[in-house]
N, CA, C and O atoms as CSV, one atom per row, in Angstrom:
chain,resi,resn,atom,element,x,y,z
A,1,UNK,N,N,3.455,-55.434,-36.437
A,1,UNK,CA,C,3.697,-54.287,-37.297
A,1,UNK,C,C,2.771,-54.293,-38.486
A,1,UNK,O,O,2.328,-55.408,-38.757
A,2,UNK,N,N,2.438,-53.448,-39.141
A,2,UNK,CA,C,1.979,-53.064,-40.256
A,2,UNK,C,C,2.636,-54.064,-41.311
A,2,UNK,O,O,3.770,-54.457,-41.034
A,3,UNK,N,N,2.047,-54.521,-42.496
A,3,UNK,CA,C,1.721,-55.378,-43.708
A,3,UNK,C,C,3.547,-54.756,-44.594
A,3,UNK,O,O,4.567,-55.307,-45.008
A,4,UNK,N,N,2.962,-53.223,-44.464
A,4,UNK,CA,C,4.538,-52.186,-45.079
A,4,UNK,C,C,5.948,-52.992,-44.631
A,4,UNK,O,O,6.775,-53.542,-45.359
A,5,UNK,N,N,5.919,-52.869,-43.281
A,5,UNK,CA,C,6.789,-52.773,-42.608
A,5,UNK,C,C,7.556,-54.777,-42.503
A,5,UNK,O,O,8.716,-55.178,-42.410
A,6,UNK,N,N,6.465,-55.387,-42.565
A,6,UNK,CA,C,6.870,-56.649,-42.632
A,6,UNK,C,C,7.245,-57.274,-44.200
A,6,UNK,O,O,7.730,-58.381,-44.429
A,7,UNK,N,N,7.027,-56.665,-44.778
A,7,UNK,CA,C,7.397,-57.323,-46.380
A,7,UNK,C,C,8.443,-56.369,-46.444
A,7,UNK,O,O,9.169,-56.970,-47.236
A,8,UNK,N,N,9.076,-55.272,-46.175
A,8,UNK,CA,C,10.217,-54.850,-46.012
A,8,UNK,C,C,11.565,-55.491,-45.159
A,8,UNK,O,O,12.717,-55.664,-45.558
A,9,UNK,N,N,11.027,-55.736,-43.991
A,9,UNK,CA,C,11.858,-56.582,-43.358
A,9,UNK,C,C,11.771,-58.398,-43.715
A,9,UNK,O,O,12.187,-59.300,-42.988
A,10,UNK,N,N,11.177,-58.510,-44.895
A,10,UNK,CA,C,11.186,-60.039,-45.069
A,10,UNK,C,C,12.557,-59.377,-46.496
A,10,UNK,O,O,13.598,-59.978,-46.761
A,11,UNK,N,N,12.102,-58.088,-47.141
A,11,UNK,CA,C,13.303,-58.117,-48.387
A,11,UNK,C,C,14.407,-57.700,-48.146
A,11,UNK,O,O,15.234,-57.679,-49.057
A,12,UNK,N,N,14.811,-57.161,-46.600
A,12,UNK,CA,C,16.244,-56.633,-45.750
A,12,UNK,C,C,16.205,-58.386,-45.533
A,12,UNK,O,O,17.205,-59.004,-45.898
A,13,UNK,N,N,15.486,-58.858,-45.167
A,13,UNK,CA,C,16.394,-60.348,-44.639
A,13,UNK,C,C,16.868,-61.006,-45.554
A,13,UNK,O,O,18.038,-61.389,-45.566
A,14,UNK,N,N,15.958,-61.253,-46.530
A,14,UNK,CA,C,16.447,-62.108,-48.032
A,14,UNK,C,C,17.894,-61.507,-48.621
A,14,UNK,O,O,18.811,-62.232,-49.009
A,15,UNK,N,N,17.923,-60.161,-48.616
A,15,UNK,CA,C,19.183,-59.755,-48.661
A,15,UNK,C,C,20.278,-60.306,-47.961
A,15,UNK,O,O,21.161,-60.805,-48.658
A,16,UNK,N,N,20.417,-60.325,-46.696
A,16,UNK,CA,C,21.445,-60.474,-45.839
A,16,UNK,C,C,21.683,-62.163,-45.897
A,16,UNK,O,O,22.758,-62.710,-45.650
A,17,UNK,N,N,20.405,-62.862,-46.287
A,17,UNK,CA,C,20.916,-64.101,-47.075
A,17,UNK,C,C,21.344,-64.829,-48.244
A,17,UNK,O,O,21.388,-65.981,-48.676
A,18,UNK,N,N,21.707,-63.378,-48.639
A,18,UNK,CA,C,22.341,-63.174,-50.566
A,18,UNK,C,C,20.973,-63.733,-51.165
A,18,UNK,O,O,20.809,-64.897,-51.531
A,19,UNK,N,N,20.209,-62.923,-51.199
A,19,UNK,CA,C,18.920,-63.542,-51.833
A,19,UNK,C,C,18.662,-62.046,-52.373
A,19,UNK,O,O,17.472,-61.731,-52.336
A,20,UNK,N,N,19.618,-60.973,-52.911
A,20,UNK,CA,C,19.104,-59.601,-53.687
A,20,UNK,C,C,18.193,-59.792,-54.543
A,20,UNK,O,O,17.260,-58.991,-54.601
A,21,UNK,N,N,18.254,-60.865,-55.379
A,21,UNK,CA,C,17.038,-61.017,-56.538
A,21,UNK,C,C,15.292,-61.215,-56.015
A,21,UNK,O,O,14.220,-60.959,-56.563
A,22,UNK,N,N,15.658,-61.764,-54.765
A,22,UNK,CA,C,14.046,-62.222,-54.500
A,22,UNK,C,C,13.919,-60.985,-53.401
A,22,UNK,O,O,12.765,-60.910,-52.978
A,23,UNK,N,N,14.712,-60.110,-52.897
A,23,UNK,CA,C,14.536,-59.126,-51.868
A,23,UNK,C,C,14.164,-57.918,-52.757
A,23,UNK,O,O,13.498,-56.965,-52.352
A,24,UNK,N,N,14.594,-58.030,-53.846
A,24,UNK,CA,C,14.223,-56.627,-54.817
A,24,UNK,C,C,12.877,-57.166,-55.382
A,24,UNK,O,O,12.195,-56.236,-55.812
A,25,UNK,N,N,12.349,-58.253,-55.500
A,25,UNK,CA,C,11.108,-58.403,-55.788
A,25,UNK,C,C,10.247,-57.964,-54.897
A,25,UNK,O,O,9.331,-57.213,-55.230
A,26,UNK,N,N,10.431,-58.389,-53.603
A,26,UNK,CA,C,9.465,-58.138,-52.736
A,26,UNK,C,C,9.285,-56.467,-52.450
A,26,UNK,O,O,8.248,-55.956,-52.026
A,27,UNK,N,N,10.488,-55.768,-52.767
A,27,UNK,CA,C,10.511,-53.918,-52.205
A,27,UNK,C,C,9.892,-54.253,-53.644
A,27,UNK,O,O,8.847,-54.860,-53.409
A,28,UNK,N,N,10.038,-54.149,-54.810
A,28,UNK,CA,C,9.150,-53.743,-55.893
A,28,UNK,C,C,8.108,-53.950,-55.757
A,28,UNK,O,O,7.468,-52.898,-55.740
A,29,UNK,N,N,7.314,-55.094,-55.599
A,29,UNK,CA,C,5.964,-55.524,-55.240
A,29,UNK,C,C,5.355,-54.072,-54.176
A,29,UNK,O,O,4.441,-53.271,-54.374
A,30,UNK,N,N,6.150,-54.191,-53.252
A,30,UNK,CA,C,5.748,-52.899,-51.951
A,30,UNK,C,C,5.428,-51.508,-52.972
A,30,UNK,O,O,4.402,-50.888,-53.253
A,31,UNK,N,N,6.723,-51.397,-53.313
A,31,UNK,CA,C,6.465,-50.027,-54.329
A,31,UNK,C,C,5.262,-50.125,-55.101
A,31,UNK,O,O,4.480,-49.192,-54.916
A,32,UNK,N,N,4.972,-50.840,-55.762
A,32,UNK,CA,C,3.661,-51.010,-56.589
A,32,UNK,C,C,2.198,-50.777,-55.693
A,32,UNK,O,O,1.114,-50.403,-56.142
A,33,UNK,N,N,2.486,-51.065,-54.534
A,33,UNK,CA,C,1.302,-50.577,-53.896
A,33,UNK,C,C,0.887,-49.576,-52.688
A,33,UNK,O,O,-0.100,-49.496,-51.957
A,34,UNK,N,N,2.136,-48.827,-52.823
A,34,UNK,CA,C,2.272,-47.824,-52.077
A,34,UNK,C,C,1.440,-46.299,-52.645
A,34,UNK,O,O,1.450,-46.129,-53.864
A,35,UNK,N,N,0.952,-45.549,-52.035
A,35,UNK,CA,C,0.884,-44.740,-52.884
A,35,UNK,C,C,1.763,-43.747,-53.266
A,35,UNK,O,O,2.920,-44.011,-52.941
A,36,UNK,N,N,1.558,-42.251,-54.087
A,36,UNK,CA,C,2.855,-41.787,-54.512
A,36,UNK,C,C,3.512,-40.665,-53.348
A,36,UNK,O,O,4.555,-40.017,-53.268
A,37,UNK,N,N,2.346,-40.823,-52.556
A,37,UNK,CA,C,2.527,-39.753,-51.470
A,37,UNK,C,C,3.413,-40.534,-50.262
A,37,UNK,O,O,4.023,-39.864,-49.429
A,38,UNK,N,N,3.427,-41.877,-50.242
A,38,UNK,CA,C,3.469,-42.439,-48.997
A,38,UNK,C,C,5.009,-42.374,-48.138
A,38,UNK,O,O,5.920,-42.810,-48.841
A,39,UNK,N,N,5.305,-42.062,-47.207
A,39,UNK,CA,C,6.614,-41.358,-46.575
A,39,UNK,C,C,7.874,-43.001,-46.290
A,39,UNK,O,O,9.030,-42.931,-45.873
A,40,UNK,N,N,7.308,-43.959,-46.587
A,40,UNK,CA,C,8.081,-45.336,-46.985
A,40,UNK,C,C,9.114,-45.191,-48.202
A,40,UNK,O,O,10.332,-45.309,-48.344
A,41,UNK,N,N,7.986,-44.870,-49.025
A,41,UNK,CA,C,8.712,-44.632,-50.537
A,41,UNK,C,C,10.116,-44.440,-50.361
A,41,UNK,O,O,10.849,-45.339,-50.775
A,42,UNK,N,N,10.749,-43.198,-49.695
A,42,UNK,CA,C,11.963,-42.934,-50.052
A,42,UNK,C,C,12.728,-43.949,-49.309
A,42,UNK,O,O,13.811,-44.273,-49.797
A,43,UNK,N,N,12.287,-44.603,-48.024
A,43,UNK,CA,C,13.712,-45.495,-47.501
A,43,UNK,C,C,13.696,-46.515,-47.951
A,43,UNK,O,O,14.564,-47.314,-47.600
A,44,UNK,N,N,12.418,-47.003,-49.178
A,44,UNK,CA,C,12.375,-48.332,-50.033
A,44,UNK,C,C,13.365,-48.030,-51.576
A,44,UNK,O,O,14.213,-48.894,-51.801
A,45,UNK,N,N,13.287,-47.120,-52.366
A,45,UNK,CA,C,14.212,-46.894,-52.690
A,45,UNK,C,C,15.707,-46.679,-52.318
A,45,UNK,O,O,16.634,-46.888,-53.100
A,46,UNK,N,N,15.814,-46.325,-51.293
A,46,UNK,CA,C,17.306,-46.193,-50.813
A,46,UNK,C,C,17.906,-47.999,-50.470
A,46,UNK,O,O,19.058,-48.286,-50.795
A,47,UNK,N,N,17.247,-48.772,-49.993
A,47,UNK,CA,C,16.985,-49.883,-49.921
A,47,UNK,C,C,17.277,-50.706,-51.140
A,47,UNK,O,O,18.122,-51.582,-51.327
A,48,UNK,N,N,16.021,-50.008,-52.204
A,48,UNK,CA,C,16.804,-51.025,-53.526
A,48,UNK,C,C,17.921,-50.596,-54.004
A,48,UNK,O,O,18.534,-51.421,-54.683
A,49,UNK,N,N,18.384,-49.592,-53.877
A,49,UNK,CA,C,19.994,-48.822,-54.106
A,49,UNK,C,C,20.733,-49.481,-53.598
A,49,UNK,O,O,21.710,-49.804,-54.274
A,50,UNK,N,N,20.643,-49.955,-52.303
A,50,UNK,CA,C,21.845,-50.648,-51.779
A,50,UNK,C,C,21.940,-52.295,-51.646
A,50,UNK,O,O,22.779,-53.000,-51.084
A,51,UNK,N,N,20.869,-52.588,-52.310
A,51,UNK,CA,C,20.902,-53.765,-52.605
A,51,UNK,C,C,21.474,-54.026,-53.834
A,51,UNK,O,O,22.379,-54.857,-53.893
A,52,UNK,N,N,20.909,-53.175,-55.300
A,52,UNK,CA,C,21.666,-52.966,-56.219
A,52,UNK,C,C,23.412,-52.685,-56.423
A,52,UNK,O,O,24.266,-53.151,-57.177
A,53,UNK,N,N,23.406,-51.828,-55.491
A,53,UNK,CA,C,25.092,-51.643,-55.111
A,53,UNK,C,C,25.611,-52.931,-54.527
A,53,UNK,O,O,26.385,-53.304,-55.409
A,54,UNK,N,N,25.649,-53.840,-53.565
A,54,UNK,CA,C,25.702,-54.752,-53.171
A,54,UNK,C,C,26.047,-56.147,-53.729
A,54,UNK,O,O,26.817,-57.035,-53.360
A,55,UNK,N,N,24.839,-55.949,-55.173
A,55,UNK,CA,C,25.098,-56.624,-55.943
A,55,UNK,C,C,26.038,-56.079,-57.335
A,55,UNK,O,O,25.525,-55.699,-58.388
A,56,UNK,N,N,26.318,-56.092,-57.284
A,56,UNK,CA,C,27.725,-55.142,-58.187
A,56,UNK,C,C,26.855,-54.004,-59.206
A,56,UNK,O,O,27.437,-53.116,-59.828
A,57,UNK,N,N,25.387,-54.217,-59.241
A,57,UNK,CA,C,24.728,-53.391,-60.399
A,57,UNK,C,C,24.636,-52.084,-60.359
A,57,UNK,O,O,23.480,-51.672,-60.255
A,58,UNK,N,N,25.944,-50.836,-60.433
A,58,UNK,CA,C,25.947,-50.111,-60.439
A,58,UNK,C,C,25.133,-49.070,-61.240
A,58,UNK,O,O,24.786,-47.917,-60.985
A,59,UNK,N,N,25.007,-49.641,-61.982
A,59,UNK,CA,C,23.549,-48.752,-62.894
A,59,UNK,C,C,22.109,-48.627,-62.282
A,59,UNK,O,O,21.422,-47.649,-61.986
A,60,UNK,N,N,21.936,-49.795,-62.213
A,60,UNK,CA,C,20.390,-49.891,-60.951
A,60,UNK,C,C,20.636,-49.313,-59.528
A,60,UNK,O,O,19.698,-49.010,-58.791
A,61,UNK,N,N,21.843,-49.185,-59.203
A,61,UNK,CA,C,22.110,-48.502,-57.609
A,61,UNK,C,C,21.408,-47.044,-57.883
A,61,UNK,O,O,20.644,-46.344,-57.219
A,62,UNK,N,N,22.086,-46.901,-59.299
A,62,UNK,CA,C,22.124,-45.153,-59.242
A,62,UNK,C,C,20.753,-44.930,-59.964
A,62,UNK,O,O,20.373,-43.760,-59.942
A,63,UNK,N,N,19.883,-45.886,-60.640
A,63,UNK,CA,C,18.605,-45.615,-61.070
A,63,UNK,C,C,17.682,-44.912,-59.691
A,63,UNK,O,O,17.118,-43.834,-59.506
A,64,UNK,N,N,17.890,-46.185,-58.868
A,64,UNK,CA,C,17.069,-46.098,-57.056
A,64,UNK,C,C,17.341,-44.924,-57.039
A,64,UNK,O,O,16.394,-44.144,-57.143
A,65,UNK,N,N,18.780,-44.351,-56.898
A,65,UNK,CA,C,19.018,-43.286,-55.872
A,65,UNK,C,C,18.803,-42.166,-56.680
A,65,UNK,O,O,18.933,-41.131,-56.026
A,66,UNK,N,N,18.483,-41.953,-58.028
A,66,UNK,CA,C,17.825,-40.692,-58.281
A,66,UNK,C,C,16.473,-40.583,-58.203
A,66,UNK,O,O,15.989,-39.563,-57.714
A,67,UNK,N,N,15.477,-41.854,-58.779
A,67,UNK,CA,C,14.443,-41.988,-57.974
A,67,UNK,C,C,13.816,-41.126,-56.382
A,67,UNK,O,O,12.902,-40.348,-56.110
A,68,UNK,N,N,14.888,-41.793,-55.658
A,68,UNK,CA,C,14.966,-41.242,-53.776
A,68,UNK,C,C,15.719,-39.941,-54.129
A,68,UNK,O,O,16.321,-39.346,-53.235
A,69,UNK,N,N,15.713,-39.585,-55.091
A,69,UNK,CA,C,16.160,-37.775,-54.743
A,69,UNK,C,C,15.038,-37.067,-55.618
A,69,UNK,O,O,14.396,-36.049,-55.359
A,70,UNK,N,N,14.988,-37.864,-56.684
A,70,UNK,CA,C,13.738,-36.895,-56.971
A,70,UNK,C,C,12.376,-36.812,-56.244
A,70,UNK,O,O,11.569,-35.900,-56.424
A,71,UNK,N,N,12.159,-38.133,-55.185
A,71,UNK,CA,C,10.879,-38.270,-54.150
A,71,UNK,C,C,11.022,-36.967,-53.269
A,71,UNK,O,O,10.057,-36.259,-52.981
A,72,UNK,N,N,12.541,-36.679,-52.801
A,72,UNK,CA,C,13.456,-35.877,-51.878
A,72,UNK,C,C,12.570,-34.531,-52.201
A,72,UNK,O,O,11.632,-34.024,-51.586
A,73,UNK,N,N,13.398,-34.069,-53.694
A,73,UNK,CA,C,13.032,-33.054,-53.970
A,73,UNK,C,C,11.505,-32.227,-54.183
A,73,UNK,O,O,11.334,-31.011,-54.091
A,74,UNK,N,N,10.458,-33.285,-54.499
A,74,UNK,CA,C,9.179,-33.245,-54.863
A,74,UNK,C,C,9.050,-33.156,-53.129
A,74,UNK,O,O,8.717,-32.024,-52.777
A,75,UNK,N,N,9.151,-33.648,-52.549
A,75,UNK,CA,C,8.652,-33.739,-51.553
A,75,UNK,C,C,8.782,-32.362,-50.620
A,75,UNK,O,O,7.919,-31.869,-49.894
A,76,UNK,N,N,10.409,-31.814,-50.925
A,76,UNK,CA,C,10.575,-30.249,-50.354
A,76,UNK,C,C,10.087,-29.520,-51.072
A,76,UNK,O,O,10.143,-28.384,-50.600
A,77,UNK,N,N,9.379,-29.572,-52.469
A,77,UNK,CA,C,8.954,-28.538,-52.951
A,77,UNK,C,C,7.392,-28.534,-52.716
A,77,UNK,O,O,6.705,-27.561,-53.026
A,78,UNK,N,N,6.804,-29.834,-52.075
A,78,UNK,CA,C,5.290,-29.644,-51.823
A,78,UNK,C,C,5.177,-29.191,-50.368
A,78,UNK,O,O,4.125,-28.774,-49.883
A,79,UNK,N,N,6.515,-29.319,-49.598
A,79,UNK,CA,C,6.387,-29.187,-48.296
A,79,UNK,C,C,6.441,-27.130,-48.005
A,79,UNK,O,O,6.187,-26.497,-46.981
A,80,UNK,N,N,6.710,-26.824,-48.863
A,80,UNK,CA,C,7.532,-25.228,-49.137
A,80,UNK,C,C,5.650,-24.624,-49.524
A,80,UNK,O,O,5.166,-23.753,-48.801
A,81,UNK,N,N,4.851,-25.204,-50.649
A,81,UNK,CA,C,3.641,-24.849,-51.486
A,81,UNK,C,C,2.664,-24.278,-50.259
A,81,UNK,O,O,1.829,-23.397,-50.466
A,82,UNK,N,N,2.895,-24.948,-48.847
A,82,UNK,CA,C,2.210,-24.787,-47.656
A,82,UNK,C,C,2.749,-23.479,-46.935
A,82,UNK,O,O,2.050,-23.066,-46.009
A,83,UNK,N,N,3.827,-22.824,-47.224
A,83,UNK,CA,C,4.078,-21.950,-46.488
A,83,UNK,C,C,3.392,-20.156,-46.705
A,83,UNK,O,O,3.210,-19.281,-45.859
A,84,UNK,N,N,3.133,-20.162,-48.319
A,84,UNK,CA,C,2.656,-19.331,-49.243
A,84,UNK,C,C,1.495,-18.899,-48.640
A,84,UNK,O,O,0.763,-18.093,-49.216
């Protein structure tokens, strides 16, 4: 698989071995080099949301998940700019 796709599934595993602190490093690291367009983005945020939730940090759950709605929304409103 792709470089993306394997440092994602190394920070879903660290998770599932109660390792949220070093699994949210690694999706942050990803985020940092993604670009702003890139169609990952939103299920890496949803990702640190539920890792955040998981870990009781209800404030950081809901940071992620407006993040992944505002990607949401930007994203239907550039997808709409094409129809014009």
């Amino acid at each position: 698989g792709s470089g993306k796709t394997d440092v994602r599934t190394l920070g879903r595993l660290l998770s599932e071995m109660n390792k949220p602190d070093l699994a949210e490093k690694y999706f942050i690291r990803l985020l940092e080099q993604l670009p702003p367009n890139d169609p990952l983005l939103d299920d890496l945020y949803q990702d640190l949301a539920n890792f955040a939730s998981r870990a009781g940090n209800l404030d950081k759950s809901m940071e992620w998940r407006k993040k992944a709605i505002a990607l949401q929304q930007q994203n239907e409103l550039a997808g709409k700019q094409f129809y014009y």
